[in-house]
Every structure is written in C-alpha cells, then in structure tokens.
N, C-alpha and C positions, 0 to 999 in steps of 0.2 A: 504494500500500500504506500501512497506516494500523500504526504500535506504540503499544501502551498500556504505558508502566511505572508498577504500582501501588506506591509505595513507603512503606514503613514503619520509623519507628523503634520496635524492641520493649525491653518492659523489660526490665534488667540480666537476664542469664542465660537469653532466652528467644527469642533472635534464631536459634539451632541447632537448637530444637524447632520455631520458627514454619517454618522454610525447609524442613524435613523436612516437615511437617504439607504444605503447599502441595505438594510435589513428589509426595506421597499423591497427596492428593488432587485434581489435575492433570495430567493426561499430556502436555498439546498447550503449556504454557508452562514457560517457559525461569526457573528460579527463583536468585537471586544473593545472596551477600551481600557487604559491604565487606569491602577490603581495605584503601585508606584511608577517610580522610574523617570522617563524620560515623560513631560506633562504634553498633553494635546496629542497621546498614538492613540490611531483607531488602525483595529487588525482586522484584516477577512480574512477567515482558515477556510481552508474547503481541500477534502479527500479525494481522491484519484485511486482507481485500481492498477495504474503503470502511467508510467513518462509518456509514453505514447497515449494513452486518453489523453492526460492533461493536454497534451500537443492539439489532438484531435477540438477537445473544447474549447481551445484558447483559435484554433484556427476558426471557430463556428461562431465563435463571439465575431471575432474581427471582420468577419463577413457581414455582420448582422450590422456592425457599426454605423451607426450616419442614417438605417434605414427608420428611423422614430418608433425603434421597438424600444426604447427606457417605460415602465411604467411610471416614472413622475415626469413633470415636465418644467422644474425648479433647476436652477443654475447645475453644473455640472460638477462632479467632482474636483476636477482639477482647476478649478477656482477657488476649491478649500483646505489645500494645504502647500507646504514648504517644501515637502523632501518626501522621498520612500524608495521601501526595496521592499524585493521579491525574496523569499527563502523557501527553500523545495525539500522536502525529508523524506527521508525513505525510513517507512516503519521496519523495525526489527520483530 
C-alpha cells in the first residue's frame, strides 16, 4: 500500500477555509490540520494500492483539470497558501 501526504503551509487565517474547501471537495481522503508544529499545515492523506494507481489517478485528475468539475466554486486553493510538498510511503 502506497500514502501520499500533500502538505501545505497556508496563509495567516486560511488554513480552516483550505481544510474545509479539500474535505468539499474530496470524499475518499483523510484531511488534517496541526496541532503542533509548524502553525497554518493542512494535510490530505489519501491511500493507493501501488505507484502505479497513484500515477493512474493523478493522470485522471489532471485531465479532469480546467473542465468545472470542483464541487465548490470559491477561490482556488492555490491562493491559500505559501509552500508545500508531496511525500509518498510505502506501507510495510
């Protein structure tokens, strides 16, 4: 089994709308924010049965992109935060 956590730091005062916005618009992944640490991360986890799915849904979003499939229709994410990365685990 494969986790992707996409992690973001958002700007001041935007880390409760981004975590909302993702949970919209998301059903199948698991969406977090800090409670220590680094202030304003919001996390989406989401599982994969192999690299290859993940590849597979990441190529099915990107298709989908631009076509007005978002269920909300509120500014986009990447107008609410500074920084992020991707990290990919393989379960043991």
């Amino acid at each position: 089994m494969i986790i992707v956590r996409e992690v973001f730091i958002a700007k001041p005062g935007m880390a409760s709308k981004m975590a909302a916005m993702f949970k919209k618009e998301w059903d199948d992944v698991t969406v977090m924010t800090d409670v220590t640490g680094s202030f304003n991360k919001v996390i989406i986890e989401s599982e994969y049965g192999s690299l290859s799915e993940y590849e597979a849904e990441m190529m099915k979003y990107m298709a989908m992109k631009g076509k007005g499939t978002k269920k909300s229709s509120g500014p986009s994410h990447v107008d609410m935060y500074t920084r992020g990365k991707r990290e990919i685990y393989r379960v043991w």
